[in-house]
C-alpha positions as CSV (number, residue, x, y, z in Angstrom):
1,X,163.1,92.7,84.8
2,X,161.4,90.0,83.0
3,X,159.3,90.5,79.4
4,X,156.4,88.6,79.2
5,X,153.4,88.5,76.9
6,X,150.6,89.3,79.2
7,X,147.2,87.8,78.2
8,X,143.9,88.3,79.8
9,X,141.3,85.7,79.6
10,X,138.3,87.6,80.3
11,X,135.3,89.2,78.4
12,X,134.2,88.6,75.2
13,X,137.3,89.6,73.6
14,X,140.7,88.7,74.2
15,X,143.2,91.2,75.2
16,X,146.5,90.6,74.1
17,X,149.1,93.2,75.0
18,X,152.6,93.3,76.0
19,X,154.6,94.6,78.6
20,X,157.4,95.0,80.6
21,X,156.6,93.4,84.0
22,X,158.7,93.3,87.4
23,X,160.1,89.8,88.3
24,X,157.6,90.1,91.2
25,X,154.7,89.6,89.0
26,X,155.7,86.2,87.9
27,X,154.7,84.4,90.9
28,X,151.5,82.0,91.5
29,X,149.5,84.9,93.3
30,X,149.3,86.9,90.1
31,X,146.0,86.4,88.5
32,X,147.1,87.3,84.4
33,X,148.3,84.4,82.0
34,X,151.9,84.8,81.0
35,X,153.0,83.2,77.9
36,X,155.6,83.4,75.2
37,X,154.7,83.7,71.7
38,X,151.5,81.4,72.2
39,X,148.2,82.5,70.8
40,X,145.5,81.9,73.4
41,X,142.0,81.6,72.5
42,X,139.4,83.5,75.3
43,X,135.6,82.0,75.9
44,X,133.2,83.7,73.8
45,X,130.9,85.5,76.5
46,X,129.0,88.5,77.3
47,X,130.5,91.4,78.8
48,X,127.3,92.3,80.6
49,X,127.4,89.1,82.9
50,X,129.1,88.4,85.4
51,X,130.6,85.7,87.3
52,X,127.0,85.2,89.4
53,X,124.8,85.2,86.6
54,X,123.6,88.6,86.3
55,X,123.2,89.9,83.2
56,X,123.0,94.1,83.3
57,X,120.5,95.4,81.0
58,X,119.7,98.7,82.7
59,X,123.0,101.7,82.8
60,X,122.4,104.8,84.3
61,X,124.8,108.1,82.8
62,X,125.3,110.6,84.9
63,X,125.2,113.8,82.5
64,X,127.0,116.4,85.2
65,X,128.1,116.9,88.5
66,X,126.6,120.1,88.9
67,X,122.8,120.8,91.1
68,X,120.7,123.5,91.3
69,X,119.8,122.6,94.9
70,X,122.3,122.4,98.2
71,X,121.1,119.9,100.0
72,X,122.2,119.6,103.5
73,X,122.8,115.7,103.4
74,X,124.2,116.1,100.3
75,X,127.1,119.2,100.2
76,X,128.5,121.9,102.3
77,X,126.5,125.1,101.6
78,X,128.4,126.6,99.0
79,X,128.9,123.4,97.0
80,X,131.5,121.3,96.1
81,X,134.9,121.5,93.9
82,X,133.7,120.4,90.4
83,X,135.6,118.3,88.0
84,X,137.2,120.4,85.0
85,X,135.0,120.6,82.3
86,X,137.8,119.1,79.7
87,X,137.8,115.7,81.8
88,X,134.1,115.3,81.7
89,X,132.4,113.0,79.3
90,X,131.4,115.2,76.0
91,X,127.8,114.7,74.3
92,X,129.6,112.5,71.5
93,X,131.5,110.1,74.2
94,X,128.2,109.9,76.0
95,X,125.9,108.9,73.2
96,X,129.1,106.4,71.6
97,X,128.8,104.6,75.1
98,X,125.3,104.7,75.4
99,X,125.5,102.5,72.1
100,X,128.4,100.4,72.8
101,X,126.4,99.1,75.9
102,X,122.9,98.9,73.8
103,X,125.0,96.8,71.3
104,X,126.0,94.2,74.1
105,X,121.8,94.1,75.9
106,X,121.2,97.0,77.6
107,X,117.4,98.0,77.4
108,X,117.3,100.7,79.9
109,X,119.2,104.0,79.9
110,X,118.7,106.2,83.1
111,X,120.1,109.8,82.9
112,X,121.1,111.3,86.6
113,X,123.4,114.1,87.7
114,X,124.4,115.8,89.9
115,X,120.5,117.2,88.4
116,X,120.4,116.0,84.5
117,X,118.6,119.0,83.6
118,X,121.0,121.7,84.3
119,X,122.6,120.3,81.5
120,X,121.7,121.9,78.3
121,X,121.7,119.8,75.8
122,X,119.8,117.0,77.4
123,X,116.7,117.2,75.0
124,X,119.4,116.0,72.4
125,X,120.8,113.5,74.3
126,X,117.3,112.2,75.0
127,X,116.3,112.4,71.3
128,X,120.1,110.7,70.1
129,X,119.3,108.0,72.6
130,X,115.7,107.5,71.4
131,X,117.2,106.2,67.7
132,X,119.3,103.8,69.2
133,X,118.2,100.4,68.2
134,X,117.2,97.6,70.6
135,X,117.3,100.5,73.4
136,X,113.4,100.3,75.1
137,X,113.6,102.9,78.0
138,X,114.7,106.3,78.6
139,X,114.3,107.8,82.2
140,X,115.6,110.6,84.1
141,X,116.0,110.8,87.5
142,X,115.5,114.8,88.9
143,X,114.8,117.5,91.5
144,X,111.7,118.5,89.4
145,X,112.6,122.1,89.8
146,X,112.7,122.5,86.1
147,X,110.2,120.3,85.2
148,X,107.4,122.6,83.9
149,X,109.8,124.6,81.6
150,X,111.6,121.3,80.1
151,X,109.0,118.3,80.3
152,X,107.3,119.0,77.2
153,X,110.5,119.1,75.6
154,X,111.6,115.9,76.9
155,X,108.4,114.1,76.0
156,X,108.6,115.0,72.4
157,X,112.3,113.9,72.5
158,X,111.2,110.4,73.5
159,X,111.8,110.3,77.2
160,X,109.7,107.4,78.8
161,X,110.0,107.6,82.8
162,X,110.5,110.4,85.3
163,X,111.5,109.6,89.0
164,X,111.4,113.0,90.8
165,X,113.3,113.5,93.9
166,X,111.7,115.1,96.8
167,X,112.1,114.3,100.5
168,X,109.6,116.5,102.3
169,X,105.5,117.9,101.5
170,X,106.6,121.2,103.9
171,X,107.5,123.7,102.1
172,X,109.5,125.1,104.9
173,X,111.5,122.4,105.6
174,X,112.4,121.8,101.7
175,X,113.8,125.4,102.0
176,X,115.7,124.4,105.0
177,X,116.8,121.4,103.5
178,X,117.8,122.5,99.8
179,X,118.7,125.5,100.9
180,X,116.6,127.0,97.9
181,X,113.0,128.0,97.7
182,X,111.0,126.0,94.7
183,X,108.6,123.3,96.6
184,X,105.8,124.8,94.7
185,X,107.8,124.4,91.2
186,X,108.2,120.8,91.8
187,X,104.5,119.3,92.7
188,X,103.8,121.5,89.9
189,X,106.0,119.9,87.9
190,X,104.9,116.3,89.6
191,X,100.6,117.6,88.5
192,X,102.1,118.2,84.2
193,X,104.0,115.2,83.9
194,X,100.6,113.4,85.1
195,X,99.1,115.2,82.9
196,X,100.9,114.6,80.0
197,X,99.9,110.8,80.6
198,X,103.4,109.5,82.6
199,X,101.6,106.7,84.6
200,X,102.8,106.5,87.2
201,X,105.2,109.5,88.1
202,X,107.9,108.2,90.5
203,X,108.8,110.5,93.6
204,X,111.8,109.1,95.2
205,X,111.7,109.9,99.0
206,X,114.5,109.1,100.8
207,X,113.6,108.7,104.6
208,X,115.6,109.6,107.8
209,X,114.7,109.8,111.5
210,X,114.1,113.0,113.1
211,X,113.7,114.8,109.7
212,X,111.3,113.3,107.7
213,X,109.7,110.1,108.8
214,X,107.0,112.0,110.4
215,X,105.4,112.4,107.0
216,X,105.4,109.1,105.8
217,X,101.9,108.5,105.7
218,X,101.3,111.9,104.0
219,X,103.3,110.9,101.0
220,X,101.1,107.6,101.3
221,X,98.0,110.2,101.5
222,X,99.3,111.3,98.2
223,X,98.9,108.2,96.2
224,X,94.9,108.2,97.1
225,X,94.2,111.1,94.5
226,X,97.5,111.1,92.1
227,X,98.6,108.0,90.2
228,X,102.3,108.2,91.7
229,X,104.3,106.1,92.6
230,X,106.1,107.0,96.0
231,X,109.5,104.8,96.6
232,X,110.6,105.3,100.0
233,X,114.3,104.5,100.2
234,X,116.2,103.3,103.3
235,X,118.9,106.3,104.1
236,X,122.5,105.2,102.5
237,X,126.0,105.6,103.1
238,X,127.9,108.0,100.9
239,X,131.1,109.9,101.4
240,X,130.4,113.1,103.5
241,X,126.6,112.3,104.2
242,X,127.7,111.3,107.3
243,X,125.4,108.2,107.7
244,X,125.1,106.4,110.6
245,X,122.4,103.6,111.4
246,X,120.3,106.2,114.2
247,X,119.4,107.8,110.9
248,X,118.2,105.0,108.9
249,X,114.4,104.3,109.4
250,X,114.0,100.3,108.2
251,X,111.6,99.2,105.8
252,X,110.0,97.2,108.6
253,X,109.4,100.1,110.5
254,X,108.3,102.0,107.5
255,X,105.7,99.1,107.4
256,X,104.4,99.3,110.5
257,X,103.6,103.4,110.6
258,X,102.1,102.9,107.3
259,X,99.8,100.1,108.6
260,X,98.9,101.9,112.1
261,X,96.9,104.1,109.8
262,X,96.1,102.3,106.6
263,X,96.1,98.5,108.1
264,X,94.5,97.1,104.6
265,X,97.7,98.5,103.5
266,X,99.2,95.2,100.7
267,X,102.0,93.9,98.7
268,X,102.3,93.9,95.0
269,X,103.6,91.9,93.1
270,X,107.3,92.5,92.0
271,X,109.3,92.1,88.7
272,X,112.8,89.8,88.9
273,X,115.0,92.9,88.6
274,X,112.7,95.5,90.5
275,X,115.0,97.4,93.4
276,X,111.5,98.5,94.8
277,X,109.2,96.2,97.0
278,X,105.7,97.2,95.7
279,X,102.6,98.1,98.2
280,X,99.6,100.0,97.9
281,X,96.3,101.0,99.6
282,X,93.2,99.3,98.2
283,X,91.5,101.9,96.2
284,X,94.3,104.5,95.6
285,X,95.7,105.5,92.5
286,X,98.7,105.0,92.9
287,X,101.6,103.1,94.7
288,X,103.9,102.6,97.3
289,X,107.6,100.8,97.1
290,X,110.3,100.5,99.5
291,X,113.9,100.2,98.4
292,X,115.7,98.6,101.2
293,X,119.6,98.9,100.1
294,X,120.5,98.6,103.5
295,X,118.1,96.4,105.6
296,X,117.4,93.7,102.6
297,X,119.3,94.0,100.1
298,X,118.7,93.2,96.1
299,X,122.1,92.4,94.7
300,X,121.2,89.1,94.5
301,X,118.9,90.1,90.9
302,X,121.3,93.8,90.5
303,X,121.1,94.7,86.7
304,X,122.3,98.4,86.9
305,X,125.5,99.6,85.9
306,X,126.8,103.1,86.1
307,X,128.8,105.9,84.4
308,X,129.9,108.7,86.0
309,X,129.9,112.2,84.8
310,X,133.8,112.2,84.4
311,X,133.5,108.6,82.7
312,X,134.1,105.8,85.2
313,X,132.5,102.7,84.9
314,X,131.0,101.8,88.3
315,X,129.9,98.3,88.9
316,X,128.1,99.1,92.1
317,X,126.6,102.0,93.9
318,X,128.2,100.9,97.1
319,X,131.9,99.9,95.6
320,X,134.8,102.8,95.0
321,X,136.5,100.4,92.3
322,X,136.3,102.3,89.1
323,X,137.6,101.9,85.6
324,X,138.1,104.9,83.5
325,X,135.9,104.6,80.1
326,X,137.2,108.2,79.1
327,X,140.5,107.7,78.9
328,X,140.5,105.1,76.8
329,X,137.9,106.5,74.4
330,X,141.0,109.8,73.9
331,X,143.4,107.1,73.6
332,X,141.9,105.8,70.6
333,X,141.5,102.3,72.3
334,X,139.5,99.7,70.3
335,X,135.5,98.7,70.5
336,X,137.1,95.5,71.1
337,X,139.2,96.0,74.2
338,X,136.6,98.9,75.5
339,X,134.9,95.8,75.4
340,X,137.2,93.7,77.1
341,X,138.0,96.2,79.8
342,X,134.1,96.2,80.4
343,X,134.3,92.9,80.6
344,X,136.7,92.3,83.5
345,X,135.3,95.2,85.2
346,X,131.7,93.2,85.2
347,X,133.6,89.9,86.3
348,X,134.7,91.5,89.0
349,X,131.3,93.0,90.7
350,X,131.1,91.2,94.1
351,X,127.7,89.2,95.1
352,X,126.6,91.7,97.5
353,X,127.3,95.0,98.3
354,X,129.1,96.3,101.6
355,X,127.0,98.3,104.1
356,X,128.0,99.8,107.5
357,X,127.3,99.2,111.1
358,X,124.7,96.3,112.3
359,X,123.2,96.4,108.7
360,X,126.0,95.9,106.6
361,X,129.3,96.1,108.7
362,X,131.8,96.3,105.4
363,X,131.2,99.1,103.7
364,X,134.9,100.7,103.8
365,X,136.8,99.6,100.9
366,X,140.3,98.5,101.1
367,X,143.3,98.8,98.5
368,X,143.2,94.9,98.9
369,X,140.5,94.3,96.4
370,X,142.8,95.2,93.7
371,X,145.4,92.6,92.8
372,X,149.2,93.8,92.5
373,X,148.5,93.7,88.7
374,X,145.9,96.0,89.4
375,X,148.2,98.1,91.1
376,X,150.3,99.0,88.1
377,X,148.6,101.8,85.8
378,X,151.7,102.6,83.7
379,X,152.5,99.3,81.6
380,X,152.3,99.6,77.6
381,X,150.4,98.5,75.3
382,X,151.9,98.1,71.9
383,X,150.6,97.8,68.5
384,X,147.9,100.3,68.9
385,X,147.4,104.1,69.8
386,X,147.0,103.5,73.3
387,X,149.9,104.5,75.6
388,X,147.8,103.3,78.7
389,X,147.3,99.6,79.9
390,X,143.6,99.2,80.2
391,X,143.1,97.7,84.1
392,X,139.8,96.4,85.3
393,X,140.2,99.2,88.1
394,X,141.2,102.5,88.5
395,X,143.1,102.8,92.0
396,X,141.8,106.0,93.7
397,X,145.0,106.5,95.6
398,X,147.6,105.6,92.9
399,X,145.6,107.7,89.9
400,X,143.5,110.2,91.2
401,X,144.4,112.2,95.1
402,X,141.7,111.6,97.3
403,X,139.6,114.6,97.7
404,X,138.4,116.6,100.9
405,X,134.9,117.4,100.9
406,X,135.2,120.2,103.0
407,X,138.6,120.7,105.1
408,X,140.0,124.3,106.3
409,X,143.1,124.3,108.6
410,X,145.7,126.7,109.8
411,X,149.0,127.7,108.0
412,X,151.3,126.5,111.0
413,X,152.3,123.5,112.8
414,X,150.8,123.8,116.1
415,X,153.1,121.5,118.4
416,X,155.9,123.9,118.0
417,X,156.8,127.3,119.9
418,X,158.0,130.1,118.2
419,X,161.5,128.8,118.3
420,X,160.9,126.1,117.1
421,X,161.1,123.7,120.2
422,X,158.5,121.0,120.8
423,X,155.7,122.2,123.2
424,X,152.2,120.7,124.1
425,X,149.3,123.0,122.8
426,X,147.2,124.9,125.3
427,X,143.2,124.3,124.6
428,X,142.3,126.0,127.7
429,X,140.5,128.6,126.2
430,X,139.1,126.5,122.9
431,X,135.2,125.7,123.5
432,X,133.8,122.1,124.9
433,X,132.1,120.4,122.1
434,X,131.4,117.2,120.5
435,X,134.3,115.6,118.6
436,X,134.6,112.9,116.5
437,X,136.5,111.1,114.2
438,X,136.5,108.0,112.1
439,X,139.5,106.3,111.1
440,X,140.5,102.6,108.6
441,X,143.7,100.5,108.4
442,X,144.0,97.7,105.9
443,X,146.1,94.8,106.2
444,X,146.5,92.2,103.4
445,X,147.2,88.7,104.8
446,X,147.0,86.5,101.7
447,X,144.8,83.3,101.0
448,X,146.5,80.6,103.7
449,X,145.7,83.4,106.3
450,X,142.4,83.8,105.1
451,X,141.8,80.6,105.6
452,X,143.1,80.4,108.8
453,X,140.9,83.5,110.5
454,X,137.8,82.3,108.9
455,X,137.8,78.9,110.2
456,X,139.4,80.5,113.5
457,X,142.7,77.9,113.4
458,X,145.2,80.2,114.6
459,X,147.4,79.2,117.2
460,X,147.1,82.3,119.0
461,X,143.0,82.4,118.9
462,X,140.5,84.3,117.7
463,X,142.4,87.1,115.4
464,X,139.6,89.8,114.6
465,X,138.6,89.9,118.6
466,X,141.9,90.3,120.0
467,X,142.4,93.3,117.5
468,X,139.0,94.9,117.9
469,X,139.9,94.5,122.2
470,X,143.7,95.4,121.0
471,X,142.3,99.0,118.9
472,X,140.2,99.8,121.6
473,X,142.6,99.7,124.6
474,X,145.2,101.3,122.2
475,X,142.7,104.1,122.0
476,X,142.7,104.9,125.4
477,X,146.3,105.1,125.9
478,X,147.0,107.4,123.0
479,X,148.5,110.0,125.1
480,X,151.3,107.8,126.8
481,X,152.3,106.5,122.8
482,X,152.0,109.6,121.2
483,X,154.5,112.6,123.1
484,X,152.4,115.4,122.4
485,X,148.8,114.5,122.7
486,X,146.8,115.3,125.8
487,X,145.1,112.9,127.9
488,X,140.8,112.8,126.6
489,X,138.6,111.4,128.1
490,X,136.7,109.6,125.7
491,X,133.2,108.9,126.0
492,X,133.3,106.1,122.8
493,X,135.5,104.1,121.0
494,X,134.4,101.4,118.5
495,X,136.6,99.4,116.5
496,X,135.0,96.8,113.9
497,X,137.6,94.1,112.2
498,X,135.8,92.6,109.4
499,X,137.2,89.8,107.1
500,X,137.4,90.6,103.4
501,X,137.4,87.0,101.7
502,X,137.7,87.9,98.3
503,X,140.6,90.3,98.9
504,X,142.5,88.6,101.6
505,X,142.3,91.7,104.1
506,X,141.2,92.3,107.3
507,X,139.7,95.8,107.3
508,X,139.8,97.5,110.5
509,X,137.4,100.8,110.7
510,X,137.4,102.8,113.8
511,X,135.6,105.5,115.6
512,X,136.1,107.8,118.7
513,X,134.5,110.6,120.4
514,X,134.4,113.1,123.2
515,X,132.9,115.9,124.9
516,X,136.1,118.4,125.0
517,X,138.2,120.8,123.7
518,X,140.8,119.2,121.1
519,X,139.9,116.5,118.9
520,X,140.0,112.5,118.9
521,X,141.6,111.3,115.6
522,X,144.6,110.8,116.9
523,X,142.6,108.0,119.1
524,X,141.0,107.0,116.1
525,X,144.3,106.6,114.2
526,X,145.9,105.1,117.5
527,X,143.2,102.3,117.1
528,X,143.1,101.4,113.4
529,X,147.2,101.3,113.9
530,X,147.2,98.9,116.9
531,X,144.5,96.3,115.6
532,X,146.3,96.5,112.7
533,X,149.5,95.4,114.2
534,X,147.6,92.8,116.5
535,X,146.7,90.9,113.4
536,X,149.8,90.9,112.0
537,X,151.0,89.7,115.7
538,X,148.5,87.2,115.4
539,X,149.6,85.7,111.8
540,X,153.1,86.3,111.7
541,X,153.7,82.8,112.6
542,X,152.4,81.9,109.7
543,X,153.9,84.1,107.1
544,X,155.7,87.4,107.2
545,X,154.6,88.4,104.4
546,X,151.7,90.9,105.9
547,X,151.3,94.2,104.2
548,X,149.5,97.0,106.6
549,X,148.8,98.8,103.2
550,X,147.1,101.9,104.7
551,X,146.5,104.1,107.7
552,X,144.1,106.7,107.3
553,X,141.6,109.4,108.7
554,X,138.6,109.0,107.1
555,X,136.5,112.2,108.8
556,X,136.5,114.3,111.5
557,X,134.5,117.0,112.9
558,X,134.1,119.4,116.5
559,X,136.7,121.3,115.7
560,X,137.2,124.9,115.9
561,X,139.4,124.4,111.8
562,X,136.6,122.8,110.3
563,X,135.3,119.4,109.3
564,X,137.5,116.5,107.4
565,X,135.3,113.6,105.1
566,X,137.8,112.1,103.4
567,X,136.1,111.0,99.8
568,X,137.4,107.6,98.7
């Protein structure tokens, strides 16, 4: 082992802590500063900016995890496992990071859940956050099912904006939806806040096909009488919403059903950090706005930062790299290296976020955007109350298991008889239905390699083709490699190897599906394993040192045991 001051030249602050590192962390890939008794001075800049220029002004707090409402794109019926009350942010660590981030230029403040208002002590949250100084927005984002009980309160307390969620003008189909009856209770709720002088009220409509794209003009209809402002959003991928790009309706093609009806229908213009692309009918009321996450993205002018309920600091909706804000608060950790870790957290957003499919092909994240430092969550920091090392990331599989959204299996192995002795299961009499599964391998292959696949200089060709043909074939001969598996005829198998530059990875993702009667993520898995291997095939003349640094099923579903959505 060798002892090294470790120094981190990021931030606004410099964070100088020691630590007892591994010989392995000395070499040139490591990104800290060791030193030995030196004093090293860090750059004097803002936390809020990051390495592109963008300086984030607006943070939005989630206040809970908890919703009145089930929706069906959302959560299983009867909800999901919340986190324990004791590791969620309290009202004090809320409103102490509310104004560490006002201190440093945020103006805007957005309060989401889960739903906000379930929470009851959100009028004084509202009212605390209203008396912090330099702070020039409060907004809520909710279902509006509460609204006409609460939105008095909360005007009087200071709040400025309301965005209102709703997705449908049916009532019956925002009972089948939710899951809960209350349509009524929320265009009540939209008709007071109008009334109480909120110009405009934003309704947040998020659109998909074959559920609610039929009634895009009618929420256009709305604006003509109502000074709303209706912000259709492109349909995004989250963990367990089981997105796929058939659902997504484009902003384009938003555009043209709005103008087959309203053809005078025109752009507004747009502030330099809106997320919403402003339209509106000549002589309404009120507005239209399209937030196109997926089919034009906005990072480019991305302002927002996020807290979760549990106190994580996200950098980006899209991103699952996360840096715990709580813990460090219980610690007793500093203002100063809060600061700091806010800091490399920010330096650390990408330029763009990832997407999925033909829109934006790299969503999956991969254990190689955190350096081996990263990796480490156990080093000391001495001289202060912290027992903790305060990393720009918290890694989801090292610090926190990865949770099942909804997962029920049987309390058996099923590929053994009753004595024990290896047998093949018989599905004859399980039912012929759809399955499906999704599967992701990651293989970090360092900068030289990088290089090398990028400009397409490898001896051996071109690497990500050979493993996307490589995990496909390797699908479809699952059953000779693996002893036990029966022999599906599949009816799809995709396999997309995408480059990750900035982590040195090639992430492979993978999908497979049948019409039968036992499942397909062992093909899945069979894919992702074998494209994995071909590009370390590929590169090995190059350097050996490859790491396949995960295998893993990321959802599943057809079966008679449940579904599987792996949340990462």
């Amino acid at each position: 082992m060798l002892r090294s001051r470790v120094v981190f030249l990021a931030g606004s602050r410099l964070l100088n802590t020691g630590a007892v590192l591994p010989s392995s962390f000395t070499d040139t890939k490591t990104k800290p500063l060791l030193v030995e008794n030196k004093t090293v001075k860090a750059n004097e800049e803002d936390p809020l900016t990051d390495t592109f220029g963008r300086h984030h002004t607006y943070l939005r707090i989630s206040l809970t995890e908890r919703c009145n409402l089930r929706c069906q794109y959302c959560m299983p019926a009867e909800g999901v496992k919340l986190t324990a009350k004791s590791h969620l942010l309290t009202t004090d660590e809320i409103l102490y990071l509310a104004e560490l981030f006002v201190k440093e230029g945020v103006r805007k403040i957005r309060l989401t859940g889960g739903e906000p208002t379930v929470r009851k002590d959100l009028l004084d949250i509202v009212a605390s956050l209203k008396q912090l100084k330099g702070l020039e927005t409060v907004a809520i984002t909710t279902n509006g099912l509460t609204l006409t009980r609460q939105l008095v309160g909360l005007q009087r307390a200071g709040l400025d904006i309301i965005n209102v969620s709703l997705d449908t003008l049916k009532p019956s189909r925002y009972e089948l939806v939710t899951r809960r009856k209350g349509w009524e209770r929320v265009m009540a709720g939209l008709d007071l806040a109008l009334q109480l002088g909120y110009a405009p009220v934003k309704v947040n409509c998020v659109v998909m096909r074959d559920f609610n794209d039929d009634e895009i003009c009618d929420f256009v209809k709305l604006t003509e009488e109502k000074n709303l402002d209706v912000r259709f959003i492109e349909y995004m991928p989250f963990a367990g919403n089981k997105w796929n790009d058939r659902k997504m309706v484009s902003f384009q093609e938003m555009l043209k059903t709005i103008r087959n009806q309203f053809p005078d229908f025109c752009a507004l213009p747009n502030g330099p950090n809106d997320t919403s692309k402003a339209y509106h009918v000549p002589g309404f009321k009120g507005q239209v706005g399209f937030i196109t996450s997926m089919s034009e993205h906005f990072c480019g002018s991305c302002n927002r930062l996020r807290i979760t309920a549990d106190g994580n600091l996200k950098v980006c909706l899209f991103g699952n790299a996360e840096v715990s804000l709580r813990d460090a608060i219980r610690q007793g950790c500093s203002e100063d290296d809060l600061l700091t870790m806010i800091g490399l957290a920010v330096r650390r957003k990408k330029k763009q976020h990832a997407g999925i499919s033909s829109y934006a092909p790299n969503l999956w994240p991969s254990l190689g955007n955190l350096s081996r430092m990263e990796r480490q969550s156990n080093l000391n920091k001495n001289n202060t109350k912290c027992d903790w090392f305060p990393l720009p990331y918290k890694m989801p599989s090292a610090n926190k298991s990865l949770q099942v959204r909804h997962y029920s299996t049987g309390s058996k192995l099923t590929h053994i008889d009753n004595e024990g002795r290896a047998v093949m299961v018989d599905v004859g009499d399980k039912a012929i239905t759809t399955r499906t599964a999704r599967a992701r391998a990651t293989v970090l292959v360092g900068a030289k390699i990088t290089s090398l696949i990028e400009e397409n200089r490898l001896k051996k060709g071109d690497v990500l083709t050979v493993a996307q043909l490589a995990g496909i074939m390797g699908a479809k001969h699952t059953s000779e490699i693996i002893p036990l598996c029966h022999n599906i005829p599949l009816s799809q198998v995709t396999v997309d190897v995408n480059l990750d530059k900035e982590a040195h990875a090639v992430v492979i993702t993978t999908a497979a599906r049948c019409e039968g009667r036992t499942g397909v993520e062992m093909e899945a898995l069979t894919a992702a394993t074998v494209a994995a291997l071909t590009v370390y095939d590929m590169c090995k003349a190059v350097s050996h040192d490859i790491v396949i640094s995960e295998v893993l099923l990321l959802s599943k579903t057809g079966g008679q045991r449940g579904e599987f959505h792996r949340e990462l």
